[in-house]
N, C-alpha and C positions, 0 to 999 in steps of 0.2 A: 459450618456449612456455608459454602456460597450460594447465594439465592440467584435464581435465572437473570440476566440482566435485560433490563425493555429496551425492544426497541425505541431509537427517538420517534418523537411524533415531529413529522415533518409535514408542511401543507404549502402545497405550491397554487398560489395565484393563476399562474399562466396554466395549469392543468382545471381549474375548476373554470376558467375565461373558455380553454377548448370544448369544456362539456354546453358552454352554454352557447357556444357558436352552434356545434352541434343540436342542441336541440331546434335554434331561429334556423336554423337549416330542415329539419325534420317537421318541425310548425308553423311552416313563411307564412301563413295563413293567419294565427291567432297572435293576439297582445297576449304575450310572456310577462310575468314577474318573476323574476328568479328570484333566491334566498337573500337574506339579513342580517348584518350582526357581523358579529370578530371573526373574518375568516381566521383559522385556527386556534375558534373556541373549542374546550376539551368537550363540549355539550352541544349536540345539534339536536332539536325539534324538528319533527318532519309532521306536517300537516296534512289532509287528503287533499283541498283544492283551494283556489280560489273563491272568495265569496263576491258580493255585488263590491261591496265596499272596499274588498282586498284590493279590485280591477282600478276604484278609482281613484283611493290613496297610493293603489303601487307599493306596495305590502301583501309579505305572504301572511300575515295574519293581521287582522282589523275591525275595525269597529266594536260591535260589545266582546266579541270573543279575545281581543287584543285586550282590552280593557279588563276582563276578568283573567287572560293568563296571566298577566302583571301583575294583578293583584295574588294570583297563587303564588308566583315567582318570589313577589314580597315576603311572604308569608311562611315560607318554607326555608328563606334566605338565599335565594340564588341570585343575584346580580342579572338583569338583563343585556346589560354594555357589554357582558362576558359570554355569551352563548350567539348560536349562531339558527334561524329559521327558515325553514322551505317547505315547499308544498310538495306530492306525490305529483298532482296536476301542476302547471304550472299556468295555467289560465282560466280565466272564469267559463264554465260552460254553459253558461246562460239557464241556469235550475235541467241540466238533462243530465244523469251520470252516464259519464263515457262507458263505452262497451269493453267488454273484458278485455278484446284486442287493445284499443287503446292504453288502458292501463296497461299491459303487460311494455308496449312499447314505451310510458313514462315510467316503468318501476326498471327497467334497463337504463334508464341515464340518469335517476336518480341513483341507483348503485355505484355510478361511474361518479357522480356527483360528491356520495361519500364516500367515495376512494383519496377523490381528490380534497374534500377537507381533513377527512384523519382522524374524527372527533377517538376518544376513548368512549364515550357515552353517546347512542343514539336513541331519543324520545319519543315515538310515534304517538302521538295524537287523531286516536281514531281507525276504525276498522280498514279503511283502504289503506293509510298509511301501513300500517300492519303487517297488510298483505303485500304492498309494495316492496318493503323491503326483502320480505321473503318467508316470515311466519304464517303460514294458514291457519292460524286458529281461532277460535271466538274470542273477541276482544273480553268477555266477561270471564271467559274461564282464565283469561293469564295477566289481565292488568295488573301492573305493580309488583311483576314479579322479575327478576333478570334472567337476561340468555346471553350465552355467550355468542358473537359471531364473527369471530376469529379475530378482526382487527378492533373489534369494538363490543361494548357490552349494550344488549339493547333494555329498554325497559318500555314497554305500552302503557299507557294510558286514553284516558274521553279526549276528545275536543274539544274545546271549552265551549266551542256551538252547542255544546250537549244540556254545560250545565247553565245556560243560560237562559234554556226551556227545562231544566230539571233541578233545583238548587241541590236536591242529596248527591248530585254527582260533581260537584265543585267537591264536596268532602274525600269522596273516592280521589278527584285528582291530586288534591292535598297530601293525601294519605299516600299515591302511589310516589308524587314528586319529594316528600320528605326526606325519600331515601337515597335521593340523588349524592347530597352531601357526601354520605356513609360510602356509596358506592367510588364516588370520585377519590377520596383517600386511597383508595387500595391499585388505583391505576396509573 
């Protein structure tokens, strides 16, 4: 039996540089941090926003919650040098969550965003993230489980902001990132 052949994963630079003109086009207004990491890691992270810290180290993820993904990253064995991180938002909003409008206008270039990296595996960290990509469900009923979404396999999970005021939900995160490994063989 021949087994389907993949397509390659290709990731273009100048396609992921267009999405971020586009957005300093769409936000001339706010301090942007875009995404992190290996463009054309097989693994992207997507986070809900910016925090205070994220704004001033210029990092979509920072301070304790950078500090405890890492240490889950460790701990599961995923290499951090090899994945790639971004935000749903892509700037601090000063403690106010944007209005649905908002978001639906950043969950549109982020989709564009990961078209243009490619990953096989995409990691939502967190209920906007979630929804951004395009799952409406409650983060509680589907964390740690997989979906397929046509170009990529998604899996949710907390935001490590979560378990930083919650230590039982660093275990959840653990639990649901363990299965990245397993998953990335079969892509």
């Amino acid at each position: 039996m021949n087994e389907p052949m993949k397509t390659p994963r290709t990731t273009t630079p100048e396609e992921l540089e267009r999405v971020h003109r586009a957005l300093k086009k769409k936000f001339n207004d706010k301090k942007l941090i875009f995404g992190s990491g290996l463009v054309g890691a097989k693994v992207v992270f997507v986070g809900e926003m910016l925090n205070s810290d994220g704004e001033k180290e210029a990092k979509p993820l920072a301070g304790q919650s950078e500090k405890l993904f890492h240490q889950v990253l460790k701990t599961v064995g995923l290499d951090k040098k090899k994945i790639y991180v971004t935000n749903l938002v892509k700037y601090y909003p000063n403690g106010k969550v944007p209005t649905p409008k908002e978001l639906k206008a950043h969950a549109a270039f982020l989709k564009e965003e990961l078209k243009s990296l490619n990953p096989s595996l995409v990691v939502t960290l967190g209920n906007l993230a979630l929804n951004g990509v395009g799952l409406r469900q409650p983060l509680d009923n589907v964390h740690g489980r997989t979906f397929n979404f046509g170009s990529y396999e998604l899996v949710p999970t907390f935001h490590p902001s979560y378990a930083t005021k919650d230590p039982t939900v660093k275990d959840k995160i653990e639990k649901d990132l363990a299965r990245l490994k397993e998953i990335l063989k079969k892509s």
